[in-house]
Biotite code that builds the C-alpha atoms (Angstrom):
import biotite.structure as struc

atoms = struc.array([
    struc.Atom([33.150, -30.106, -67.043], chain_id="A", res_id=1, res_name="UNK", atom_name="CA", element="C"),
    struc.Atom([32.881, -26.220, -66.526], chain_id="A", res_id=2, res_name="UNK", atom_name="CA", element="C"),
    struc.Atom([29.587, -24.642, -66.975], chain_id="A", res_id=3, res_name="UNK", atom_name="CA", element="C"),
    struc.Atom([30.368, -20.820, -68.307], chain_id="A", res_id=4, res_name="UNK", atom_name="CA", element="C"),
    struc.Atom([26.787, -20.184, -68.740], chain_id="A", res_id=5, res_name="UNK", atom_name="CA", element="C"),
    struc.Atom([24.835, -18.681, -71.780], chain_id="A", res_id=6, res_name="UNK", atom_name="CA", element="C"),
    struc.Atom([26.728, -17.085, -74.175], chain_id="A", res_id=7, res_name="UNK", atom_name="CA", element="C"),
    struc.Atom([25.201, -13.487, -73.376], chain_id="A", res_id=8, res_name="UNK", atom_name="CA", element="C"),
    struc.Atom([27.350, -14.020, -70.260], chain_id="A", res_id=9, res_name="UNK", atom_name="CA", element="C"),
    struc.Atom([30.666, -14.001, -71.917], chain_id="A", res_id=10, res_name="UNK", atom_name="CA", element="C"),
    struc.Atom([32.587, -10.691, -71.164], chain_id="A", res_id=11, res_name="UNK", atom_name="CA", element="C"),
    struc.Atom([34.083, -10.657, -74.456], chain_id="A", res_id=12, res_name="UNK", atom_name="CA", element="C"),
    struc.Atom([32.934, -11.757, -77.942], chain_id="A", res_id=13, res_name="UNK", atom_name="CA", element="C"),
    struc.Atom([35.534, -11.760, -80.553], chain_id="A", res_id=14, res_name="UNK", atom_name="CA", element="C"),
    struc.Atom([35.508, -12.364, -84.464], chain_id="A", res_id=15, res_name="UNK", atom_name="CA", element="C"),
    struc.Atom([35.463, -16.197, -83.283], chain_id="A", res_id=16, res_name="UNK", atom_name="CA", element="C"),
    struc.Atom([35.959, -16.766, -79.884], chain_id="A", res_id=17, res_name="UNK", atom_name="CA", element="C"),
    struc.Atom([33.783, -16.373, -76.767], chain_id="A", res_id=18, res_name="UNK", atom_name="CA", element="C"),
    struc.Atom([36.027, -15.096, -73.689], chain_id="A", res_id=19, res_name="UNK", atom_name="CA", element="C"),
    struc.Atom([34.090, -15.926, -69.943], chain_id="A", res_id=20, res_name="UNK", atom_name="CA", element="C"),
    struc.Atom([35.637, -15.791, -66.545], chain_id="A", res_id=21, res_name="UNK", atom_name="CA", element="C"),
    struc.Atom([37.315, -18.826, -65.015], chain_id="A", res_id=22, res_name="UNK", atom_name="CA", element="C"),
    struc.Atom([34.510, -19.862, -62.503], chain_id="A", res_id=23, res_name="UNK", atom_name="CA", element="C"),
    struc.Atom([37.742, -21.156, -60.094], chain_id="A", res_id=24, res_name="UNK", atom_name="CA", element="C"),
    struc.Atom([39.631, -18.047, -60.749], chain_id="A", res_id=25, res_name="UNK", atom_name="CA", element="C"),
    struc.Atom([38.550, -14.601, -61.415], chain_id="A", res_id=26, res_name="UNK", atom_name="CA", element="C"),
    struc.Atom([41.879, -13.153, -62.645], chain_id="A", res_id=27, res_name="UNK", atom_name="CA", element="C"),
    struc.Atom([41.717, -16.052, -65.422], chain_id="A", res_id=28, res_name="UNK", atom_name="CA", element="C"),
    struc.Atom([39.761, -16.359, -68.712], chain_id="A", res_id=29, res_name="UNK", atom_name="CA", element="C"),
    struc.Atom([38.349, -19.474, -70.353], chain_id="A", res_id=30, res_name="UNK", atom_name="CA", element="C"),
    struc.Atom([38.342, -18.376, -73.790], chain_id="A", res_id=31, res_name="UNK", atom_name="CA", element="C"),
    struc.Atom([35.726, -21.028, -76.266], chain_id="A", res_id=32, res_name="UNK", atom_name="CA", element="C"),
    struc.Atom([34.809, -21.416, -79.948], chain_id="A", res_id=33, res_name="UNK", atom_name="CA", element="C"),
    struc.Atom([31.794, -19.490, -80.611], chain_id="A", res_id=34, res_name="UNK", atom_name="CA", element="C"),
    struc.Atom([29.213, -22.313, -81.859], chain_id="A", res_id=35, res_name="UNK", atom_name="CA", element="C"),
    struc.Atom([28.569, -20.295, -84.807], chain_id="A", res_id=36, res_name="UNK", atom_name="CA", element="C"),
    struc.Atom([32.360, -20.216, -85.841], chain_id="A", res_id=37, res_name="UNK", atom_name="CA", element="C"),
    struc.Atom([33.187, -23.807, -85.289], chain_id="A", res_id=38, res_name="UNK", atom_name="CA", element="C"),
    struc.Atom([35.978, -25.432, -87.391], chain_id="A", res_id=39, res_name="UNK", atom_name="CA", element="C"),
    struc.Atom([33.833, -26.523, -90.026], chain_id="A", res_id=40, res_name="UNK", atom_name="CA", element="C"),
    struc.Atom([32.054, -23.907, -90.685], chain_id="A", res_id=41, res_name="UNK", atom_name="CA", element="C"),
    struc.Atom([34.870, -22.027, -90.780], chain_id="A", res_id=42, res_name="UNK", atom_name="CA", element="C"),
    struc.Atom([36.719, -24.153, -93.289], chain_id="A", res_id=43, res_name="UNK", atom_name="CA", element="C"),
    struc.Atom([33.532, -24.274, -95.736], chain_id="A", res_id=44, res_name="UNK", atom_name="CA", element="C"),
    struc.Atom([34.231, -20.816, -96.214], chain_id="A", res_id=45, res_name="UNK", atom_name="CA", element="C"),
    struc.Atom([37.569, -21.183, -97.117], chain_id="A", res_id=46, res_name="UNK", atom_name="CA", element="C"),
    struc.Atom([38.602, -21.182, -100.846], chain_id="A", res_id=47, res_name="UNK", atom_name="CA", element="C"),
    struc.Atom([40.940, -23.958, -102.422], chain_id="A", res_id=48, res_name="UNK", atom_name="CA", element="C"),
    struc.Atom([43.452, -25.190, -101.358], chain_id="A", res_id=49, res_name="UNK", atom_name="CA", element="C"),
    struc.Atom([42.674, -24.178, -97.912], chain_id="A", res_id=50, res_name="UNK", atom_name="CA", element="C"),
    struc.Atom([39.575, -25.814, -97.130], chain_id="A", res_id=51, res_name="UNK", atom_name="CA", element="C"),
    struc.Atom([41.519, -28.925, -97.833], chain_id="A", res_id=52, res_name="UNK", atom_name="CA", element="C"),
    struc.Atom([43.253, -28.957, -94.510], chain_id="A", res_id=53, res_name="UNK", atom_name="CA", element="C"),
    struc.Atom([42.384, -30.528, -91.667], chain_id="A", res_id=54, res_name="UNK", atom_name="CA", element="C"),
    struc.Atom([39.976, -29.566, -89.062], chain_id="A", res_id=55, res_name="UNK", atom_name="CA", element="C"),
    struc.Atom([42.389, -29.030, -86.256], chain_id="A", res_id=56, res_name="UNK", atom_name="CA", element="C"),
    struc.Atom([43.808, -25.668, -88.271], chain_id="A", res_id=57, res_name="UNK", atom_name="CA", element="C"),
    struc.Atom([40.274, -24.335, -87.943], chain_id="A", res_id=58, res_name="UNK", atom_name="CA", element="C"),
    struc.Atom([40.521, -24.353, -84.156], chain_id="A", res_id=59, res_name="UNK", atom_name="CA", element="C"),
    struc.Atom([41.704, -21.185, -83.151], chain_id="A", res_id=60, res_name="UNK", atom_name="CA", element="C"),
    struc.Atom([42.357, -22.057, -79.478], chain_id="A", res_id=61, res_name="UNK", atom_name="CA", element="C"),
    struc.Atom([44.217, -24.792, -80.508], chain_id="A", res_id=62, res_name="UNK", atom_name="CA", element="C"),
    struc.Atom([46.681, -22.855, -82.589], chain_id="A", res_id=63, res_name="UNK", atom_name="CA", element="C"),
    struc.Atom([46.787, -20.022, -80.151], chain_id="A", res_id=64, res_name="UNK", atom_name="CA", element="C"),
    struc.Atom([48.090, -22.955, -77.490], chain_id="A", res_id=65, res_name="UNK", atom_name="CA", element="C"),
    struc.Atom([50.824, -24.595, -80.150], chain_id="A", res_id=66, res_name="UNK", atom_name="CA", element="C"),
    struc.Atom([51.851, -20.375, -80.383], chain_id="A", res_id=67, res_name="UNK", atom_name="CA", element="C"),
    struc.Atom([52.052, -19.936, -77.142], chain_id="A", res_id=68, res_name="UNK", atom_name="CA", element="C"),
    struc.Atom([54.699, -23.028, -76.732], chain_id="A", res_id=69, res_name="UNK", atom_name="CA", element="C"),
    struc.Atom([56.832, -22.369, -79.589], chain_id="A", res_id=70, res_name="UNK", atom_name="CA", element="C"),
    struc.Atom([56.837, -18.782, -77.712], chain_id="A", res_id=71, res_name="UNK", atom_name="CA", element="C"),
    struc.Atom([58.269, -20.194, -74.561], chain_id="A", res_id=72, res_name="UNK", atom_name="CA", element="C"),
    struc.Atom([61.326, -22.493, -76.549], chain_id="A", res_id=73, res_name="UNK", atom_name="CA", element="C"),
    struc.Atom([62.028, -19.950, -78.861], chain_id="A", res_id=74, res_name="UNK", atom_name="CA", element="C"),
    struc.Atom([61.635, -16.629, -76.791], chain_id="A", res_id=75, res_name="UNK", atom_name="CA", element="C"),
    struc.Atom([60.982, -17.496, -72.993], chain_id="A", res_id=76, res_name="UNK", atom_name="CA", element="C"),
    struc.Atom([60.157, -15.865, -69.798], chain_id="A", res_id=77, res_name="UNK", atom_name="CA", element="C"),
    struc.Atom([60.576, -11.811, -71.126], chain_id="A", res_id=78, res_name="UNK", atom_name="CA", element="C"),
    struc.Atom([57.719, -13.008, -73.925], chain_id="A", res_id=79, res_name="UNK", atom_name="CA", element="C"),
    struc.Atom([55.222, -12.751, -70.940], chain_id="A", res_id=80, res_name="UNK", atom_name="CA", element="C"),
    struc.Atom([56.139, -8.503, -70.292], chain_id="A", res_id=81, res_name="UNK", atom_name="CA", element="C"),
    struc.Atom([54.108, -8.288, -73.331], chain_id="A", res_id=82, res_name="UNK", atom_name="CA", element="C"),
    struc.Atom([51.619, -11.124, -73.643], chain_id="A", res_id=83, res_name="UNK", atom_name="CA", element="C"),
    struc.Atom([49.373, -12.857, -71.000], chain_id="A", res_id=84, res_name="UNK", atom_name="CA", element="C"),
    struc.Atom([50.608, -16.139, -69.542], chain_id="A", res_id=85, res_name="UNK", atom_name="CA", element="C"),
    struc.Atom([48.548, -19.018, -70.679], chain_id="A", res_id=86, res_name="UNK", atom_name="CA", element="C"),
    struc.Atom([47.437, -22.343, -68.348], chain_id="A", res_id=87, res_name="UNK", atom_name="CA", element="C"),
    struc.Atom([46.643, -24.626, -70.917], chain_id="A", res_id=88, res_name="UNK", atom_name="CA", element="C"),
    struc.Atom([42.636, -26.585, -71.423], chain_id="A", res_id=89, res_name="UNK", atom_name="CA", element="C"),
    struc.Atom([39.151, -27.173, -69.615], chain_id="A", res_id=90, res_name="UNK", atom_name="CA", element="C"),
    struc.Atom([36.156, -28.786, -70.729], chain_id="A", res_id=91, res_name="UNK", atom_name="CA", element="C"),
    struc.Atom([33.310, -26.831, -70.639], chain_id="A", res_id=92, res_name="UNK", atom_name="CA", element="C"),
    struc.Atom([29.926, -27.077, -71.940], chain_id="A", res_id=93, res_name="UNK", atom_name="CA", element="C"),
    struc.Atom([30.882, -25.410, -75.314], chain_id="A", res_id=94, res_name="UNK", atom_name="CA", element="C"),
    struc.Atom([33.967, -28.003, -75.782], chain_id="A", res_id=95, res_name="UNK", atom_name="CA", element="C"),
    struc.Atom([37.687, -27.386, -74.775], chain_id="A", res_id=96, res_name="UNK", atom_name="CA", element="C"),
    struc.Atom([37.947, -23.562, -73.913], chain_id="A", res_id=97, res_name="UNK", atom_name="CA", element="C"),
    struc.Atom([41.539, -22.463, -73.615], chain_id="A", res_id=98, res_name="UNK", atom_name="CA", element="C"),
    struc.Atom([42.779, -20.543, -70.132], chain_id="A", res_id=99, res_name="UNK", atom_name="CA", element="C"),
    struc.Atom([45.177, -17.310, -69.887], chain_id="A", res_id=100, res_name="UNK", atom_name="CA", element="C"),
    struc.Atom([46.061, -14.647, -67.641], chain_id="A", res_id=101, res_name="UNK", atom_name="CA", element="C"),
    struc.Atom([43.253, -11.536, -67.854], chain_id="A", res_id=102, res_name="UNK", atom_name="CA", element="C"),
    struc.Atom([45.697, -8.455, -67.949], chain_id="A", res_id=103, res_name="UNK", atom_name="CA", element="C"),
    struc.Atom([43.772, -5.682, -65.499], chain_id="A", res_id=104, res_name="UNK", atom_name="CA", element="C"),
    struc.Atom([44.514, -1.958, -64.303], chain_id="A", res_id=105, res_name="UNK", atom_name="CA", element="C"),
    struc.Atom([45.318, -1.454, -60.621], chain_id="A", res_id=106, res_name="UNK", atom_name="CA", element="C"),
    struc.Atom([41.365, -1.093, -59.987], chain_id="A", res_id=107, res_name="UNK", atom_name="CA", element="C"),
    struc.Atom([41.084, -5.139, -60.696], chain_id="A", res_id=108, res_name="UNK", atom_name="CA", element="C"),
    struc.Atom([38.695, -3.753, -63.455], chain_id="A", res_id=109, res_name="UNK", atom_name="CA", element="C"),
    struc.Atom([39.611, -4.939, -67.284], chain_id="A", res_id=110, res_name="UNK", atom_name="CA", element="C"),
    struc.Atom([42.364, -3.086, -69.300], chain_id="A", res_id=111, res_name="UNK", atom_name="CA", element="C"),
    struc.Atom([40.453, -1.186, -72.025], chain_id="A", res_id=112, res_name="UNK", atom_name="CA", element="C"),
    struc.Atom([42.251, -2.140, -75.106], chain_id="A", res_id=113, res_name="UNK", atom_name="CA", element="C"),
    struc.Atom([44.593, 0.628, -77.012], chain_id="A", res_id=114, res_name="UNK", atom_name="CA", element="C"),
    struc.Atom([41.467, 1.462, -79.925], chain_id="A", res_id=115, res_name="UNK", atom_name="CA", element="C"),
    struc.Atom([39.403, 1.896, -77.041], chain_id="A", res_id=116, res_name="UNK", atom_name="CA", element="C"),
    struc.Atom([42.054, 4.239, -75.383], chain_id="A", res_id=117, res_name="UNK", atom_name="CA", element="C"),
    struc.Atom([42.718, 6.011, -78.328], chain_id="A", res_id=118, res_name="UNK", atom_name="CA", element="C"),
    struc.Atom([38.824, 7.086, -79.010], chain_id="A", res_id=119, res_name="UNK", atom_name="CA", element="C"),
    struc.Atom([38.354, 8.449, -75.456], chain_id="A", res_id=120, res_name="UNK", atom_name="CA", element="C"),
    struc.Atom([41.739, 9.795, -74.699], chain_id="A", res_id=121, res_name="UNK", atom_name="CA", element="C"),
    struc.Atom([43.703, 10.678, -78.140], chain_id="A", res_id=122, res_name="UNK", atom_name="CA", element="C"),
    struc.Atom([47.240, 10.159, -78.533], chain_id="A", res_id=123, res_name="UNK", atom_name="CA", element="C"),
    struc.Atom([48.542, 11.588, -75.448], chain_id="A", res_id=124, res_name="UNK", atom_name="CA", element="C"),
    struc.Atom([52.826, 12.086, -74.746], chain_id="A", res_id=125, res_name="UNK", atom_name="CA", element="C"),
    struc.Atom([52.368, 9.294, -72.345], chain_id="A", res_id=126, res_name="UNK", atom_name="CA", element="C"),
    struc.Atom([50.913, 7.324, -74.679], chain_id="A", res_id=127, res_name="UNK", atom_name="CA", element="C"),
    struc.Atom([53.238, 7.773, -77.121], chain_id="A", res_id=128, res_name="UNK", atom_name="CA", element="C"),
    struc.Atom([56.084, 7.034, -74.531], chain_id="A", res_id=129, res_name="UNK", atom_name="CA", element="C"),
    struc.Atom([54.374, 3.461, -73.629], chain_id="A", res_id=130, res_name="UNK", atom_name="CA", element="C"),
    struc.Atom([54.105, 3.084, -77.751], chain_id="A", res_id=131, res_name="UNK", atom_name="CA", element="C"),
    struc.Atom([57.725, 3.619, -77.898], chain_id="A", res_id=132, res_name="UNK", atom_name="CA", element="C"),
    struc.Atom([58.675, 1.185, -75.202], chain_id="A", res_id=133, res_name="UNK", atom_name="CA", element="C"),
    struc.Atom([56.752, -1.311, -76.598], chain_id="A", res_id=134, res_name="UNK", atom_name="CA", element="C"),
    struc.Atom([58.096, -1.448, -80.028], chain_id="A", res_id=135, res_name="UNK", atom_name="CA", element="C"),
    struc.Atom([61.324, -1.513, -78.983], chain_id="A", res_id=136, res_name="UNK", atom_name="CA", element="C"),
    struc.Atom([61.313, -4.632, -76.637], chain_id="A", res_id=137, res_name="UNK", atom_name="CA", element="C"),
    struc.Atom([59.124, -5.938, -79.273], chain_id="A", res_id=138, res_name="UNK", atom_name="CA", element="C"),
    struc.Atom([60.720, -6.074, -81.455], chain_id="A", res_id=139, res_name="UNK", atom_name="CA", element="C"),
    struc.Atom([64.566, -6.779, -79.494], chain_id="A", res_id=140, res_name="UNK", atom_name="CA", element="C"),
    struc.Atom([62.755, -9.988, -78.561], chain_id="A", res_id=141, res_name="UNK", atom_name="CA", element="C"),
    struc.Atom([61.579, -10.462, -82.105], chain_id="A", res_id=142, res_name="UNK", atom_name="CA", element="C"),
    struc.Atom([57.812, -11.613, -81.124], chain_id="A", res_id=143, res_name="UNK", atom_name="CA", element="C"),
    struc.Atom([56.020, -13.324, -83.372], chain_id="A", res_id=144, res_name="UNK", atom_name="CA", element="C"),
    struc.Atom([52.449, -11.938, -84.510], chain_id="A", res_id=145, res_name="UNK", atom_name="CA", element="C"),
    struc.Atom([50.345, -11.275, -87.518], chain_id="A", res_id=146, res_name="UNK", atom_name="CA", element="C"),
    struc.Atom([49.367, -7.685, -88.414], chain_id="A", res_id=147, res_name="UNK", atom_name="CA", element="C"),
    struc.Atom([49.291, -6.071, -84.945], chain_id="A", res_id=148, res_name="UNK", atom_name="CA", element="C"),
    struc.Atom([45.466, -4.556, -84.563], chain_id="A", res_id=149, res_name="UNK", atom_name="CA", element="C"),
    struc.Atom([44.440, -2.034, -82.049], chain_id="A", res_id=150, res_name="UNK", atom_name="CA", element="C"),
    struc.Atom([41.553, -4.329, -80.693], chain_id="A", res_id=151, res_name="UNK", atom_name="CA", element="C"),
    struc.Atom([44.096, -7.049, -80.016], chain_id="A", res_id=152, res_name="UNK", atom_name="CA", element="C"),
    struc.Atom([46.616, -4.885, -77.482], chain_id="A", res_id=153, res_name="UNK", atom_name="CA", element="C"),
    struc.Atom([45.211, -3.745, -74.244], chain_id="A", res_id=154, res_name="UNK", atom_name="CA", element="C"),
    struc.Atom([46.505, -0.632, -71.962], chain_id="A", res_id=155, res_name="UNK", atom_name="CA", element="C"),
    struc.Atom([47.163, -1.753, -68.926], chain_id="A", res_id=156, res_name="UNK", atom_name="CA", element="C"),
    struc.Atom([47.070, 1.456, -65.919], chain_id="A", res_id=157, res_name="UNK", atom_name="CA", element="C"),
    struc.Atom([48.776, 1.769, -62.439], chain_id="A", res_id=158, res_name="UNK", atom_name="CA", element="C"),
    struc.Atom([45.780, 4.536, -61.142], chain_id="A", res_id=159, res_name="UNK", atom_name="CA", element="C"),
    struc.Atom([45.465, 6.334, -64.217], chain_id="A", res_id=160, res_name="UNK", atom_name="CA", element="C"),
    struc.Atom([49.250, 5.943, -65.536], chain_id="A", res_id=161, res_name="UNK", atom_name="CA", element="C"),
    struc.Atom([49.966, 3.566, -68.418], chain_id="A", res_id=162, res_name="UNK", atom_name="CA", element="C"),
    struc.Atom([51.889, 0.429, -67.166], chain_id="A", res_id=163, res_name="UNK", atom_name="CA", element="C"),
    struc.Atom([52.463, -1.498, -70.032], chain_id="A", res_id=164, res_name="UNK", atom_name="CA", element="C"),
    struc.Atom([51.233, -2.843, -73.377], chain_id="A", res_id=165, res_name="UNK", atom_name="CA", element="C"),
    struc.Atom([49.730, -6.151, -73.833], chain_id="A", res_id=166, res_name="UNK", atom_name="CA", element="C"),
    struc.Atom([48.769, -8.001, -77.090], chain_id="A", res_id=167, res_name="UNK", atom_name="CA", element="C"),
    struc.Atom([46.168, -10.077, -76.093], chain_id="A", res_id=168, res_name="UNK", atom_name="CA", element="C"),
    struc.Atom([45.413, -11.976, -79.545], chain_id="A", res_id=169, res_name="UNK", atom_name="CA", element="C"),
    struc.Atom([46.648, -12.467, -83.169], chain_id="A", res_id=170, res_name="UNK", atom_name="CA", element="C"),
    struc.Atom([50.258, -14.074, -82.260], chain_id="A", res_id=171, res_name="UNK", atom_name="CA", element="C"),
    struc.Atom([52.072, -16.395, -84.305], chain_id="A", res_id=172, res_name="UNK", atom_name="CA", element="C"),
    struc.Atom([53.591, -15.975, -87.981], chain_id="A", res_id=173, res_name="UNK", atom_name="CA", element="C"),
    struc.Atom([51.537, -17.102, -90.364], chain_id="A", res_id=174, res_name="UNK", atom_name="CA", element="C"),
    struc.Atom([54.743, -17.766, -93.017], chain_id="A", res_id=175, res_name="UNK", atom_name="CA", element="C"),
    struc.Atom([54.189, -21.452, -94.197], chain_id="A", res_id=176, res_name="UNK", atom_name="CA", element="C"),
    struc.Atom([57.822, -22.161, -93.157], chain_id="A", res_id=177, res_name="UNK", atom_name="CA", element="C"),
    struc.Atom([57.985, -19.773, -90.271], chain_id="A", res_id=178, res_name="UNK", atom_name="CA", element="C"),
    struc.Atom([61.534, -19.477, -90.160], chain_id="A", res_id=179, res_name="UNK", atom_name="CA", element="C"),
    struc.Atom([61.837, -16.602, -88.187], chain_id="A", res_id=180, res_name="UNK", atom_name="CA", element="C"),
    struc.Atom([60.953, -19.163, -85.016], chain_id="A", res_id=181, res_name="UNK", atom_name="CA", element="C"),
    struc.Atom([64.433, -20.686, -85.138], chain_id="A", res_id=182, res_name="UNK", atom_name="CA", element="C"),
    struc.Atom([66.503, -17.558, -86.732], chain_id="A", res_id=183, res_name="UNK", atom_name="CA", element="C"),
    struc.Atom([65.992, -14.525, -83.858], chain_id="A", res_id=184, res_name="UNK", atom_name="CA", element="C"),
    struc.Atom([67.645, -11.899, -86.844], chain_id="A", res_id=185, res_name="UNK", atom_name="CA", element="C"),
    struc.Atom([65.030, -12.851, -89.387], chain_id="A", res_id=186, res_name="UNK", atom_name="CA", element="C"),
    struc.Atom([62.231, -12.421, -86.149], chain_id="A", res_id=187, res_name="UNK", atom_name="CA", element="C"),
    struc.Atom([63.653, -9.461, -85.491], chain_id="A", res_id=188, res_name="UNK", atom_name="CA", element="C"),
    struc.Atom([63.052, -8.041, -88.805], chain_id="A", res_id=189, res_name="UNK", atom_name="CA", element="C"),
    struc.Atom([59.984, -9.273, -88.863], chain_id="A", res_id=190, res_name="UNK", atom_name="CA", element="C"),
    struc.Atom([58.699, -8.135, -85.754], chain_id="A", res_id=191, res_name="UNK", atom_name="CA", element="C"),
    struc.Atom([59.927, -4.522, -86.268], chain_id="A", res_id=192, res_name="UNK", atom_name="CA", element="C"),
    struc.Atom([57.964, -4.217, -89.319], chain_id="A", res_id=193, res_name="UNK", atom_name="CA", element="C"),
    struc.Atom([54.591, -5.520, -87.916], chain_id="A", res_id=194, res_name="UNK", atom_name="CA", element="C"),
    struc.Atom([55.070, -3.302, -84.476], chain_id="A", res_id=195, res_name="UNK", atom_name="CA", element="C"),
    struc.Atom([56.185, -0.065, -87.278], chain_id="A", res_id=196, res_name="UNK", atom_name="CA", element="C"),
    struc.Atom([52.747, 0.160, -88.744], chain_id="A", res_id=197, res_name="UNK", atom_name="CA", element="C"),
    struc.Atom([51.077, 0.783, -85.471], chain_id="A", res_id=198, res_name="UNK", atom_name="CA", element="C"),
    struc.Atom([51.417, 4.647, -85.569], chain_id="A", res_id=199, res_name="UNK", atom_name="CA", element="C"),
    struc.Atom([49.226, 4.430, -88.908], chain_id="A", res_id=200, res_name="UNK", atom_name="CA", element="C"),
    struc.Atom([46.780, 2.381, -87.718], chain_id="A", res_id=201, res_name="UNK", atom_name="CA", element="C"),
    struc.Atom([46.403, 5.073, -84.518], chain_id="A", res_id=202, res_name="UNK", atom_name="CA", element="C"),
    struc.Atom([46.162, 7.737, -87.243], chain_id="A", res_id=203, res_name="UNK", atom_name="CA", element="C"),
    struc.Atom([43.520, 6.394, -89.112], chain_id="A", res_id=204, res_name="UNK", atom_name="CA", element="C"),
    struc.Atom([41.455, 5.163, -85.996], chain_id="A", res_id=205, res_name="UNK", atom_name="CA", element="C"),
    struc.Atom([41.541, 8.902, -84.988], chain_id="A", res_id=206, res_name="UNK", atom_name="CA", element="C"),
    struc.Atom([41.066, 10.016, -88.639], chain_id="A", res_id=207, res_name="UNK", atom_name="CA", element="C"),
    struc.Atom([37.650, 7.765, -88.841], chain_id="A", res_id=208, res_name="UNK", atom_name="CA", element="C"),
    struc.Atom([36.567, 9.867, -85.161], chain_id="A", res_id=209, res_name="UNK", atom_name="CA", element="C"),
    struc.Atom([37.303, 13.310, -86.263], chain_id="A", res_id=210, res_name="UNK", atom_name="CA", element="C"),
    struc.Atom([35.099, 12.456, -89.244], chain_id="A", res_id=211, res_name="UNK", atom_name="CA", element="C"),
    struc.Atom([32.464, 11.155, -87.654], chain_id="A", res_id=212, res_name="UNK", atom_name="CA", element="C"),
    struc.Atom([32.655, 7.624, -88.478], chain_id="A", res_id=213, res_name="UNK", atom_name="CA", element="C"),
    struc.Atom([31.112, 4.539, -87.021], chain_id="A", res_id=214, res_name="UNK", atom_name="CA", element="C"),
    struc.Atom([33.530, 3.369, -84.072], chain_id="A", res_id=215, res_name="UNK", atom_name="CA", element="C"),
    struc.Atom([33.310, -0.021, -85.730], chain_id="A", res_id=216, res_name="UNK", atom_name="CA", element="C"),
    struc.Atom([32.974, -3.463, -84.191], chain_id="A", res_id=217, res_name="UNK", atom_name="CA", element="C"),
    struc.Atom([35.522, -4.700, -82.247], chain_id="A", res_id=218, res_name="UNK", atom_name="CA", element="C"),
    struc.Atom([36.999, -4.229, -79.178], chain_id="A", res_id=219, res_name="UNK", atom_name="CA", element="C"),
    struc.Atom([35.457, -2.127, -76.869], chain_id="A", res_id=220, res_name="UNK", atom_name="CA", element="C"),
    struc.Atom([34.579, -2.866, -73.355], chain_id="A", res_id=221, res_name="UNK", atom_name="CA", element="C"),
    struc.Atom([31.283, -1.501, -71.176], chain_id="A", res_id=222, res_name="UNK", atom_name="CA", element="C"),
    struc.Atom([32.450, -0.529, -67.678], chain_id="A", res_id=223, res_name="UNK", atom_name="CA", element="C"),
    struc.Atom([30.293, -3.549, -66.437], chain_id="A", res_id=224, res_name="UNK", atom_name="CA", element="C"),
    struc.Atom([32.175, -5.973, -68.225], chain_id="A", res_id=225, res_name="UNK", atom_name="CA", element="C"),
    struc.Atom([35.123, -4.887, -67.057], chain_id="A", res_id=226, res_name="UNK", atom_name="CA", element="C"),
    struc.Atom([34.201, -5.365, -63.366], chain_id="A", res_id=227, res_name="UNK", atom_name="CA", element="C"),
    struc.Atom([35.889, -8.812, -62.189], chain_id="A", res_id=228, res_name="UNK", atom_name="CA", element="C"),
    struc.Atom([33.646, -11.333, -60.259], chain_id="A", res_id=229, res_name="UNK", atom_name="CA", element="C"),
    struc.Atom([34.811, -12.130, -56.862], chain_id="A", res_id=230, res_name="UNK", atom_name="CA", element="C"),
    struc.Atom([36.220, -15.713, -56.694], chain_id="A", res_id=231, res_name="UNK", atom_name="CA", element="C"),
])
């Protein structure tokens, strides 16, 4: 079993996930339910008919991992130019914590994800060039995702210059009969309209800053978190 520590020493805290470093492997994240969002609790909260089904559709890393799979049958290796790779499940002291790739710039420091990005930098020409590379290829490779959120995609930089786009979380549809797995025209339909409503979502992030508003509460990323422990 891994010990990751307290949970003040994850890097990362998400809406119900804990993200620490891989003790064995710096450039790899273990990524844990937090123990206030376990699959119970999570599916008390649901209204009928949802909190009728089973535990195991509570467990976020576990669907993440059955996402990830269908990804490599239905989509394969070019999937990975725009997501990390995953490495499948530890134990660790807060249960089975899920391993990926963590994307970083050419400083081995953490990719800053694209809200973050946006709020220091703006929408920049060269940001807007990476924004259109990115919705193209994904959506020619119809990838599946719910509503694509700034928080979720990180900007990954070759000193300074934008490299790529990653989306990080939030993959999968979440059609009951998700269809669009087996029929690549349907996902690529699909995946054009989720990837189309990023330029509004940009807007209103930078809307909410000229206006003075609270930067809100997820995804941004001190300069110490971002530093990656030696292995």
């Amino acid at each position: 079993m891994i010990n990751l520590g307290t949970e003040s020493q994850a890097f990362a805290r998400g809406g119900n996930r804990l993200c620490f470093f891989d003790p064995s492997d710096s450039k790899r994240c273990i990524k844990v339910l937090r123990p206030d969002r376990d699959p119970l609790t999570k599916r008390a909260q649901r209204g009928f008919p949802r909190n009728l089904k089973p535990l195991r559709y509570f467990d976020d890393n576990r669907e993440e991992f059955l996402v990830y799979q269908q990804i490599e049958k239905s989509i394969g290796e070019s999937a990975f130019e725009l997501i990390p790779r995953g490495f499948g499940f530890v134990d660790t002291n807060y249960g089975r914590g899920l391993v990926s790739e963590i994307i970083t710039d050419s400083d081995d420091k953490i990719s800053i994800s694209l809200k973050q990005y946006v709020w220091i930098q703006g929408v920049t020409d060269e940001l807007n060039s990476a924004l259109d590379r990115f919705k193209r290829r994904w959506s020619e490779l119809g990838m599946p995702s719910r509503n694509l959120l700034l928080h979720n995609i990180v900007v990954q930089q070759d000193s300074g210059v934008i490299k790529r786009l990653v989306v990080i979380d939030g993959l999968g549809w979440s059609d009951l009969f998700p269809l669009a797995y087996w029929i690549p025209s349907i996902a690529r339909k699909k995946a054009k309209r989720k990837v189309g409503r990023l330029p509004e979502s940009i807007n209103e992030l930078i809307e909410k800053k000229t206006l003075g508003k609270d930067w809100g509460y997820h995804g941004w990323l001190d300069d110490s978190k971002r530093e990656v422990p030696p292995n």
